[in-house]
N, C-alpha and C positions, 0 to 999 in steps of 0.2 A: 666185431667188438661187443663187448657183453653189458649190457647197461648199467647206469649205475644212479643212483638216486639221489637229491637235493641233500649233503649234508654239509655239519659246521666241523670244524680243525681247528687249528689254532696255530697261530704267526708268532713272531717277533716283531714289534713297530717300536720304532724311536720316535717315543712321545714329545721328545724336547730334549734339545742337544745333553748329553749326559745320561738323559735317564731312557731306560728302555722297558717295555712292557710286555705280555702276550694278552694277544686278542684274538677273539675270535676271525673265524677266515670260513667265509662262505661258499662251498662247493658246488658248481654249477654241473650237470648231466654231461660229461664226457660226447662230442661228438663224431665221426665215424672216420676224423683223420688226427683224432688224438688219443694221447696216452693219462691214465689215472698213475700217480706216482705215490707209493708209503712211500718217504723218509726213513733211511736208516741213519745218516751220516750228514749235518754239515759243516761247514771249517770256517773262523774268522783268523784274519790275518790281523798283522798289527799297522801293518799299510794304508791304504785305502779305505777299509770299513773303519780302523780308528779315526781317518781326517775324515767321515762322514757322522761318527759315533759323537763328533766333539764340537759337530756343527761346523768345520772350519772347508766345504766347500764353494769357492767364490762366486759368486752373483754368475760371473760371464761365463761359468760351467756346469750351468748346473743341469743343463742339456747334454751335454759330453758326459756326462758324469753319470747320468742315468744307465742303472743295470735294466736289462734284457725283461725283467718281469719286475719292474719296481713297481709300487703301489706309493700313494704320498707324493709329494714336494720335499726337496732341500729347502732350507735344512730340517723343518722336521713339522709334522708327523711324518712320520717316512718308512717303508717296506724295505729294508734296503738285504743285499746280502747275491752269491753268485758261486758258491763253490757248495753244491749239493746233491749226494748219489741215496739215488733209492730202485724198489723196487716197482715194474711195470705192473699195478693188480688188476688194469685193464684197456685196452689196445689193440693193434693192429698184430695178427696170431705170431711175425717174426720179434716181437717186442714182451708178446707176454708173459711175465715171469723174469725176465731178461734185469740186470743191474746194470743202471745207466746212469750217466752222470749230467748235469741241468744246471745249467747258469741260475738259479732260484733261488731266492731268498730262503731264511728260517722258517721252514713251516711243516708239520706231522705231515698230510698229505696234500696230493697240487693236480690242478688238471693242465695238459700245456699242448699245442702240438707238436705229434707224433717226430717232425723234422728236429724241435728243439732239444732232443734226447741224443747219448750220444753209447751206447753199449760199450761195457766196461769189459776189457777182455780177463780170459778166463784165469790168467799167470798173473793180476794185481788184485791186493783185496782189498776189499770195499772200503775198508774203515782208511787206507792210503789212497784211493781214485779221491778224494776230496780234495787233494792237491794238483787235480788235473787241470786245473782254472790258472793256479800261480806258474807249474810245470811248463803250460804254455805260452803264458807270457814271459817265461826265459827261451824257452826255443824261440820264439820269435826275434830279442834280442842278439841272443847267439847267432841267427840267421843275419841279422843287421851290424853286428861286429866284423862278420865274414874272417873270423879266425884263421889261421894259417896252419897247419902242425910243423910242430917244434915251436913255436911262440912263447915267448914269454910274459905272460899275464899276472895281470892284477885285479880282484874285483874288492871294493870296498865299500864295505856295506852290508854286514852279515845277516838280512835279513828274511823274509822268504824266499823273497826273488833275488837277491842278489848269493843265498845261499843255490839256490835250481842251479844258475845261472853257471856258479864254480863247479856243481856235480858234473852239469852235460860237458863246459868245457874241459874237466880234466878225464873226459872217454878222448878227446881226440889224440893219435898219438906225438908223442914227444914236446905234449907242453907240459911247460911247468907255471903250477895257481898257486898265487898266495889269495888267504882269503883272509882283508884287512879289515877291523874293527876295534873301537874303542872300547868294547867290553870285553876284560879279557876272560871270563864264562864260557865264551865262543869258543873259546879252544876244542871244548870238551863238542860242538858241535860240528866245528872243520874235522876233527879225527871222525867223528861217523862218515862223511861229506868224502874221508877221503883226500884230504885237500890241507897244505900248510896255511899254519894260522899265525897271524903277524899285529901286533899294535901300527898305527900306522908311523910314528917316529922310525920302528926299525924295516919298513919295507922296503924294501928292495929296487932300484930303478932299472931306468935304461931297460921297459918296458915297451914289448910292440902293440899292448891293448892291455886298456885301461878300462874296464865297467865301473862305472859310479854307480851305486844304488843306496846310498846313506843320508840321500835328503837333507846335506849339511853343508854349510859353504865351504864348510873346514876339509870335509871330504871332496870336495871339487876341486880345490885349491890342490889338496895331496894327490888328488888323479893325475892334476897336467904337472906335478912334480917329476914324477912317476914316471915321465913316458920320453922313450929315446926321441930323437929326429927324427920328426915324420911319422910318429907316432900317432894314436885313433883312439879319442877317450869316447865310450857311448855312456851317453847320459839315460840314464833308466827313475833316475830321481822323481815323482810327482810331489810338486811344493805348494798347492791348494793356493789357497791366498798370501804364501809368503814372498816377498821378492829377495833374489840374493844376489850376490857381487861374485861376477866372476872375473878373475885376475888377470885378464889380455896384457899384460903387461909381464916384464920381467920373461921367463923363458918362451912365450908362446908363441911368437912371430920367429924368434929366433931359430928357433927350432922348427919351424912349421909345422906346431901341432894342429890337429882337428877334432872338431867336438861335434859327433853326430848327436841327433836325438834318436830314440826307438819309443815307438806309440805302439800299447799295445792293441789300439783300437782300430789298426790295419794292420794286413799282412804286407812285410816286405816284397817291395816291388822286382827284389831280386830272388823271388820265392813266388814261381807263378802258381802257389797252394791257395785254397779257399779256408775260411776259418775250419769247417768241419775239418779238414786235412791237418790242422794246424792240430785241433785238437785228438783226432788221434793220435798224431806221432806223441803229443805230452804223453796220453793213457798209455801208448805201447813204453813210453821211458818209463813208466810209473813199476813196468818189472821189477823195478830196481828198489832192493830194502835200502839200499843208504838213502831213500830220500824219506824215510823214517823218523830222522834223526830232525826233520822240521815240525814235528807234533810234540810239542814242549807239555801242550795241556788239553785238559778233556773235561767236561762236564754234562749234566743234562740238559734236555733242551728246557725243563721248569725252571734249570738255574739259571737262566742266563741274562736275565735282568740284573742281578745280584753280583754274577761274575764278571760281567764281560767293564762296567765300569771300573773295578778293583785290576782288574788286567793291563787296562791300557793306560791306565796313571800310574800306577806304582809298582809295575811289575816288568822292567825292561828287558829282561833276558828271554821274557815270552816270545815266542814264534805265532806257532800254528795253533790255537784252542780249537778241538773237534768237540763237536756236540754230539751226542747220544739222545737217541729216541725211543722212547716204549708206545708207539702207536701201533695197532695191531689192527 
């Protein structure tokens, strides 16, 4: 490994719920089982970094909740962030130069070890590996649904992961996805997906699987609408500190529906893969331009104090914002 000298960078911290800043970030000498990573690429969702953007995660998670390299306390000062590809500019000699992708927060450049990195293959490019983070946590779910081919499916929830989620499931053969949301903008994003797009009054029942991922009671309620006898809602929802009513009543005994959970913070037990396993099969599906179609918006990493508040409040049809770097 080639050494590397004490210098400063610079982060994204969420100074206090709403507002966000960049600060300095102090780089400490690379050691002889890790990697120096520049930043070229990294991605917020409007998921999880907005219920951390807005201060809204609860007292009893704030351990569960911590990303891989966080810096700070919930709710805030806080380092927060997990979907970030750059380049290796010093490391172990299979590593160097290599495009890798790092559960890491916003920051120009990062020291991490060499294990925490994951090589981006050569058929997905860079500025889409940033959605290898969200990618896997729909493979994960989809392993936890245990879909059937020919199935009839529903996911509701058209957002990043519940967008992954309809892409991987409409590769299996002889199902059929409707992808249901209350915005009807979606449209224009189910046809990249691949995938029909449905308001959820006109969706379709007598469903064998149901993904919930819209974080809404209203959507939970249409999930076990949705679903034949014996039917398999997975719940993909994270509700922070919300509590919501789910309707056991009216069809759900009758019918003997069931409502699994999927955590992305384990791999299914019906899945004897390790996270790194987990995370390449995402990068290997990341070949794939239709998951393109989840990068709604872009900015630089200087703007991102400025954009990322104006995003998550008033801008709902956003997905994916990637950020751009000039660190050199």
């Amino acid at each position: 490994m080639s050494g590397a000298t004490h210098s400063t960078e610079r982060a994204f911290w969420l100074r206090e719920p709403g507002q966000g800043e960049i600060r300095p970030a102090e780089l400490g000498r690379p050691g002889p089982d890790d990697v120096l990573v520049r930043t070229l690429y990294s991605a917020v969702s409007r998921g999880t970094e907005a219920l951390v953007f807005r201060g809204g995660v609860p007292a009893s998670q704030h351990d569960v909740m911590r990303a891989p390299f966080q810096e700070g306390d919930f709710p805030a000062p806080v380092k927060y962030g997990y979907l970030n590809v750059g380049i290796v500019e010093s490391g172990p000699p299979d590593l160097l130069g290599r495009t890798v992708f790092c559960l890491y927060p916003h920051q120009t450049r990062y020291v991490v070890p060499a294990a925490a990195v994951t090589p981006v293959p050569e058929t997905v490019p860079a500025r889409r590996a940033v959605l290898a983070g969200t990618v896997e946590t729909a493979v994960n779910a989809v392993w936890d649904a245990s879909p059937q081919v020919g199935d009839k499916i529903a996911v509701i929830g058209a957002g990043m992961v519940g967008a992954s989620v309809a892409r991987i499931l409409a590769g299996i053969p002889g199902t059929r996805v409707q992808l249901v949301d209350i915005d009807p903008a979606r449209q224009g994003l189910a046809a990249g997906l691949g995938v029909d797009f449905v308001l959820p009054p006109d969706a379709t029942g007598d469903c064998d699987l149901v993904v919930h991922a819209s974080a809404s009671e209203q959507g939970l309620t249409r999930a076990l609408e949705l679903l034949r006898p014996e039917g398999v809602c997975v719940e993909l929802s994270w509700y922070g500190d919300r509590r919501v009513s789910v309707p056991l009543g009216e069809w759900f005994h009758s019918r003997r529906l069931t409502i699994r959970s999927s955590q992305v913070g384990t791999v299914s037990p019906a899945r004897p893969k390790s996270y790194g396993q987990r995370l390449a099969v995402a990068l290997g599906l990341l070949a794939d331009a239709g998951f393109d179609a989840l990068v709604t918006d872009e900015c630089r990493f200087d703007e991102l104090p400025a954009v990322l508040p104006k995003l998550i409040s008033s801008e709902p049809s956003s997905l994916c914002l990637r950020v751009t770097y000039d660190s050199d």
